[in-house]
N, CA, C and O of each residue as an XYZ file, in Angstrom:
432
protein
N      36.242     30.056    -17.207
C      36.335     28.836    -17.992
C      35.469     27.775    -17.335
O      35.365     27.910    -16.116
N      34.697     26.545    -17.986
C      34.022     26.017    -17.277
C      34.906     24.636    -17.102
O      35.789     24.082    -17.756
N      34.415     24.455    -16.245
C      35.373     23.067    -15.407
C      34.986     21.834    -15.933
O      35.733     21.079    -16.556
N      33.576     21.600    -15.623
C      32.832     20.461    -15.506
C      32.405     20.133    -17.116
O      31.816     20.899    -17.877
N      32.912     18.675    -17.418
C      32.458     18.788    -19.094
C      33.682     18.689    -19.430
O      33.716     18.061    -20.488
N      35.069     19.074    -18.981
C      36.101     18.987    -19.351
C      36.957     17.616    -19.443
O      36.482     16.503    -19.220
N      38.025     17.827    -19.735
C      38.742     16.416    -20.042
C      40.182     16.916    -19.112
O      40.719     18.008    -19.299
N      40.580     16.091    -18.284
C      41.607     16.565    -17.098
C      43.290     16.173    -18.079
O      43.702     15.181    -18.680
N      43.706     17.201    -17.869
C      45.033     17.250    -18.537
C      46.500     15.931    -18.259
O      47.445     15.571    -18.961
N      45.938     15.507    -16.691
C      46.435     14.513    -16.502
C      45.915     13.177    -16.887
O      46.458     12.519    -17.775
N      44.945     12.793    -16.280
C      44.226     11.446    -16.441
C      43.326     10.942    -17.737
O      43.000      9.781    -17.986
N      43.057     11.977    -18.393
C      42.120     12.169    -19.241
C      41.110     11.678    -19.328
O      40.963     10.758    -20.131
N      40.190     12.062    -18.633
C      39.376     11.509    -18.010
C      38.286     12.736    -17.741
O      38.840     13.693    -17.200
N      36.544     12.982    -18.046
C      36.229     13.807    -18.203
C      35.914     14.294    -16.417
O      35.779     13.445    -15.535
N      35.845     15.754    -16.170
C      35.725     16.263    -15.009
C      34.158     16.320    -15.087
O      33.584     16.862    -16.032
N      33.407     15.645    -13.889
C      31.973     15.625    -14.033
C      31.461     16.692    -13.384
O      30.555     17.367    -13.873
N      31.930     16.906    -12.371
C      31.533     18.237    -11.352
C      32.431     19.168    -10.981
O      33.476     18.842    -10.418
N      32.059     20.691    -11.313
C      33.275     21.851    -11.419
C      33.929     21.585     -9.878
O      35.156     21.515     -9.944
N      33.463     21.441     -8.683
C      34.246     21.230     -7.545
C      35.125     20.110     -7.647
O      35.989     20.090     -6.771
N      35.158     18.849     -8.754
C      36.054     18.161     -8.468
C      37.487     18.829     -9.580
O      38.458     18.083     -9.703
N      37.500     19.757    -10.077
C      38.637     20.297    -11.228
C      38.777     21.736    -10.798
O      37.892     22.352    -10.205
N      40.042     22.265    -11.165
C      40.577     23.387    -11.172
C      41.152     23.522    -12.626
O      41.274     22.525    -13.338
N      41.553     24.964    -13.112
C      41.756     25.501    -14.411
C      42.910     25.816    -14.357
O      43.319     25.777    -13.197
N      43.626     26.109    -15.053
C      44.914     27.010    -15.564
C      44.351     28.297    -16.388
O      43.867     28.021    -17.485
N      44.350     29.504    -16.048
C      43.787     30.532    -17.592
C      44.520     30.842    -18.442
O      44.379     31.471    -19.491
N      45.491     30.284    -17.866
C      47.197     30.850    -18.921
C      47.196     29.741    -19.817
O      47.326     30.124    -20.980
N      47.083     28.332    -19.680
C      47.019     27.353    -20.473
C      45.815     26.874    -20.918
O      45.783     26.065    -21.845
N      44.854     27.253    -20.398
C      43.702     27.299    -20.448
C      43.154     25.375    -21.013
O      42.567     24.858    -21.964
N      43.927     24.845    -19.485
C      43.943     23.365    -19.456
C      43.203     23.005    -17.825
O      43.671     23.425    -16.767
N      41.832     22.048    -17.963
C      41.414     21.367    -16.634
C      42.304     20.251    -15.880
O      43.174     19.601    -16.461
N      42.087     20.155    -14.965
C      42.650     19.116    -14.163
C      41.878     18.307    -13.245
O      40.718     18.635    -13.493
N      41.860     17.561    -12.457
C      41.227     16.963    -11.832
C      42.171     17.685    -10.411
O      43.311     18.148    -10.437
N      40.965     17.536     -8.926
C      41.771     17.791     -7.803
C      42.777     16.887     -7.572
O      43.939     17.272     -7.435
N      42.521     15.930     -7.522
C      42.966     14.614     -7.184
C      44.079     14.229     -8.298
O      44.966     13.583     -7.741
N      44.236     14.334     -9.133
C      45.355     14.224     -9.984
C      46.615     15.410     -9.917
O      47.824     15.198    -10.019
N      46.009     16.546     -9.738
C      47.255     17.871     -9.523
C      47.254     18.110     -8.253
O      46.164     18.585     -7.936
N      48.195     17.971     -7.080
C      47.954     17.930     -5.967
C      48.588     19.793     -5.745
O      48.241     20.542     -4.832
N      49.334     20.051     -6.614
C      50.102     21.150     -6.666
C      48.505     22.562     -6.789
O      47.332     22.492     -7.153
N      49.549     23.836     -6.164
C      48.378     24.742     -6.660
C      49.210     25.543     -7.767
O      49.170     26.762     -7.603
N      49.685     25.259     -8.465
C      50.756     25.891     -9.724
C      50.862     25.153    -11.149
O      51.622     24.185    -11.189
N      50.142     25.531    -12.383
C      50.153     24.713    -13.472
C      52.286     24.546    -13.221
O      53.125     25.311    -12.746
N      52.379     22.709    -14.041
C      53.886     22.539    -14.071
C      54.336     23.220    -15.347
O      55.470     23.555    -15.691
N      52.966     23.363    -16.075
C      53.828     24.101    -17.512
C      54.034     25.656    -17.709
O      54.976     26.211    -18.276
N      53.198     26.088    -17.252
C      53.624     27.752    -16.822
C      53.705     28.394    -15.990
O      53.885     29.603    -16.131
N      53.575     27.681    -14.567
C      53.690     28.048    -13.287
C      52.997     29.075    -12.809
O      53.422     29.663    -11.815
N      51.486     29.578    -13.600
C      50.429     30.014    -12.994
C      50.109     29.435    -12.056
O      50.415     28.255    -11.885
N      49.175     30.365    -10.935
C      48.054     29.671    -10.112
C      47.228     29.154    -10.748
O      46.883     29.599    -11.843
N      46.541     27.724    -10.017
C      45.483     26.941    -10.773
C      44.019     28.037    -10.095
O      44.146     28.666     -9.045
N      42.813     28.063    -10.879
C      41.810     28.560    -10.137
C      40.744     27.568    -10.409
O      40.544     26.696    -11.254
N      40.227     27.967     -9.520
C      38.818     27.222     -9.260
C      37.561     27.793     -9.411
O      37.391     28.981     -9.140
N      36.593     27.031     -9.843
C      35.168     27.522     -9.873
C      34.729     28.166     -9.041
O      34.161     27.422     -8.242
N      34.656     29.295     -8.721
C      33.644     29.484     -7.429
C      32.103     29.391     -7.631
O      31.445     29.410     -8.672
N      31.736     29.291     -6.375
C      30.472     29.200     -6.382
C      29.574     31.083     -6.244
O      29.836     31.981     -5.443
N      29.053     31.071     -6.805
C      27.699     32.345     -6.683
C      27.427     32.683     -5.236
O      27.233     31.778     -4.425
N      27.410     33.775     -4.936
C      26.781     34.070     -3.543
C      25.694     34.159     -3.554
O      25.236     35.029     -4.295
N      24.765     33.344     -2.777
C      22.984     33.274     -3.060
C      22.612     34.017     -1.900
O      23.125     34.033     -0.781
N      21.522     34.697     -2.416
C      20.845     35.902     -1.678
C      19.363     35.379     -2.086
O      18.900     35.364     -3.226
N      18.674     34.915     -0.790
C      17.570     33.819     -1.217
C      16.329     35.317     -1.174
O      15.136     35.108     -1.394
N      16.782     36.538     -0.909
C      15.469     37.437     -0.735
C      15.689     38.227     -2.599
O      14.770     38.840     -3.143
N      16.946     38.020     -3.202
C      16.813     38.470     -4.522
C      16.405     37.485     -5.365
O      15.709     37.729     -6.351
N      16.844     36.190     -5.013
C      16.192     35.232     -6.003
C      15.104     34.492     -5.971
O      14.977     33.753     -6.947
N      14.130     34.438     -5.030
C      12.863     34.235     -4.770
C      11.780     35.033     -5.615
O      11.468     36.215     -5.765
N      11.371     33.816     -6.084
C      10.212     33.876     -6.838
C       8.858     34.354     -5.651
O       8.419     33.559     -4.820
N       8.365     35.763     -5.800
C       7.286     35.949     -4.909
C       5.884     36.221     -5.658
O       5.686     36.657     -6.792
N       5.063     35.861     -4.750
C       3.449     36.012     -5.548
C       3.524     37.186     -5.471
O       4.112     37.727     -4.534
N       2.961     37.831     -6.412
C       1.869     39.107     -6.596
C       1.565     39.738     -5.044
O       1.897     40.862     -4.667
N       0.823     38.683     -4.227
C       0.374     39.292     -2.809
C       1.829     39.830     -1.761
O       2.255     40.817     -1.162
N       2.081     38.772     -1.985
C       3.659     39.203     -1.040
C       4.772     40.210     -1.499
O       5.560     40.656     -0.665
N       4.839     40.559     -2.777
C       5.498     42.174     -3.510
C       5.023     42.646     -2.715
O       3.892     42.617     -2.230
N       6.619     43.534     -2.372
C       6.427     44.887     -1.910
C       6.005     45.829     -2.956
O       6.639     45.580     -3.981
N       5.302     46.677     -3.092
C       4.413     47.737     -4.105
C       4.681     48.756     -3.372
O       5.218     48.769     -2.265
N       4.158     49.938     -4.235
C       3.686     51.335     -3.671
C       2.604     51.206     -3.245
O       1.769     50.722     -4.009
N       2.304     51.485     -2.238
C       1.281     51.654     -1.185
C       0.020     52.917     -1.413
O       0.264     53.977     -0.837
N      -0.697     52.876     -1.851
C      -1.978     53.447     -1.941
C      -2.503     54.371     -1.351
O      -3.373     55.166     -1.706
N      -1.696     54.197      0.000
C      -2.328     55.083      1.617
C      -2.428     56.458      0.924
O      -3.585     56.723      0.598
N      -1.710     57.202      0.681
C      -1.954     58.558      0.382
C      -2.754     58.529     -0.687
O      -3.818     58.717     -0.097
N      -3.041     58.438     -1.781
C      -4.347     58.667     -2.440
C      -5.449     58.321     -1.603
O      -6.453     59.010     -1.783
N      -5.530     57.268     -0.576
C      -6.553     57.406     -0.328
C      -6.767     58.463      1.075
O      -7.872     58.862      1.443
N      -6.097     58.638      1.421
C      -5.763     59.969      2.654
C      -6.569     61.155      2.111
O      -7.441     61.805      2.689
N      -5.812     61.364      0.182
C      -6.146     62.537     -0.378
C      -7.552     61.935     -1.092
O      -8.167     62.950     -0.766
N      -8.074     61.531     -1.446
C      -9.631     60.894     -1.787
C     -10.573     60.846     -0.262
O     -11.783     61.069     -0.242
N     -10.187     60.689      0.318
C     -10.719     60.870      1.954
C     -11.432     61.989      1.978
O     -12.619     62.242      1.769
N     -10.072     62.902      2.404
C     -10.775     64.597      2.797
C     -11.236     65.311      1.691
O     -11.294     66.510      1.965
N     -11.726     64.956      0.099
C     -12.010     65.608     -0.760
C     -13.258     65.433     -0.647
O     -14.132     66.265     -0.890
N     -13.459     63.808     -0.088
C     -15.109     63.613      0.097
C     -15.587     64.028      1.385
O     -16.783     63.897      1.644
N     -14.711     64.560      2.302
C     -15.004     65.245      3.437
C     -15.296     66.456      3.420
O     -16.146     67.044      4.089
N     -14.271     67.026      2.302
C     -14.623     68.675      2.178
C     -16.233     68.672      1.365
O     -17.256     69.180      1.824
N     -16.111     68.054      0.243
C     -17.350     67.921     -0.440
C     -18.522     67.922      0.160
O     -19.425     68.737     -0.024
N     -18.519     66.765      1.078
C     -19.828     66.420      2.204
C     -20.245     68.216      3.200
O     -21.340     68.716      3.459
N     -19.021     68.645      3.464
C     -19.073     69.683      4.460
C     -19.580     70.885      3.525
O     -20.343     71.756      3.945
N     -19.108     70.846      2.287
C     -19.786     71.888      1.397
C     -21.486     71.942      1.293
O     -22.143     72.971      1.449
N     -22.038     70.608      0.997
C     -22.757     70.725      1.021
C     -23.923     70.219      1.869
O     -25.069     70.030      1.460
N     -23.431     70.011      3.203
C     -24.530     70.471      4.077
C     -23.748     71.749      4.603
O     -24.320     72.172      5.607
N     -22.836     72.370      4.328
C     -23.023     74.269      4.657
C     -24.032     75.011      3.434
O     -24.588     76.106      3.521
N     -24.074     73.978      2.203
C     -25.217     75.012      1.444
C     -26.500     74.329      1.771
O     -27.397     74.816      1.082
N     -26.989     73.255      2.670
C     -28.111     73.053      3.094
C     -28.655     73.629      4.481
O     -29.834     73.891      4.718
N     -27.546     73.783      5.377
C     -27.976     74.849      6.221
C     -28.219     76.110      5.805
O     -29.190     76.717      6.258
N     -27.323     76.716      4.832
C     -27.572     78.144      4.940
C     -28.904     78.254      4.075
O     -29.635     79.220      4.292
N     -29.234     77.392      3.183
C     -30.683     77.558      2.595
C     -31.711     77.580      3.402
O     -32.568     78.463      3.431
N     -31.650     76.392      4.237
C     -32.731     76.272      5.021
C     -32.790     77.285      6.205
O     -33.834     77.922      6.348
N     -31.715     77.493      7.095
C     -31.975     79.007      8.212
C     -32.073     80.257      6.991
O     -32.886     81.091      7.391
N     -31.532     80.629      5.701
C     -32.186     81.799      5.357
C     -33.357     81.693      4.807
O     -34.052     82.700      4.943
N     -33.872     80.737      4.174
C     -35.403     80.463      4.313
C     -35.967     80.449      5.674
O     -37.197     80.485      5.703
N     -35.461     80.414      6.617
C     -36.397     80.655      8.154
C     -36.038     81.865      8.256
O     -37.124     82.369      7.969
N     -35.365     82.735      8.439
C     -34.970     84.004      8.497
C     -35.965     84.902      7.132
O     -35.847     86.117      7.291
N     -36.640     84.631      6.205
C     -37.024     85.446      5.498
C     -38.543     84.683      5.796
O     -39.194     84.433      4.782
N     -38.747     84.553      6.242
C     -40.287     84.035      6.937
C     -40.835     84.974      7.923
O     -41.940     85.506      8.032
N     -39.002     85.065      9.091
C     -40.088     86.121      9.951
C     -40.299     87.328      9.608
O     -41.079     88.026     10.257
């Protein structure tokens, strides 16, 4: 139930900020702190509750740039793009050696 915005069952008088009021859910009536000193509505002898506040977790609710996201990391494609141009390179200077020594080999 929201607190703040409300009209206090005693004073009548609107509650400006949810920390200054507590609720009844059974009567589903605000109060002011300061006017109900009790923690028990007098008309149905519920507990009064209170607003709580949100637990803030400043690393879930942070707005982060683009640069500072954590991402998937790239490293292995380029690990595997690496040695393909390594094997490649090695392919072909093994078919430029073997051309060139069996062209020297069919000379002598």
């Amino acid at each position: 139930m929201q607190i703040a915005g409300g009209t206090c069952g005693i004073c009548k008088q609107k509650i400006v900020f949810s920390e200054d009021g507590k609720f009844c859910p059974h009567c589903n009536i605000v109060v002011h702190r300061h006017c109900e000193l009790k923690n028990r509505c007098d008309d149905c002898g519920q507990a009064f509750q209170a607003q709580e506040r949100p637990s803030i977790d400043p690393l879930e609710d942070a707005i982060l740039p683009r640069a500072l996201r954590v991402s998937n990391s790239g490293g292995p494609v380029l690990v595997v793009g690496l040695i393909l141009i390594v094997l490649v390179l090695a392919f072909v200077f093994w078919i430029l050696i073997v051309s060139f020594f069996g062209g020297m080999h069919d000379s002598l």
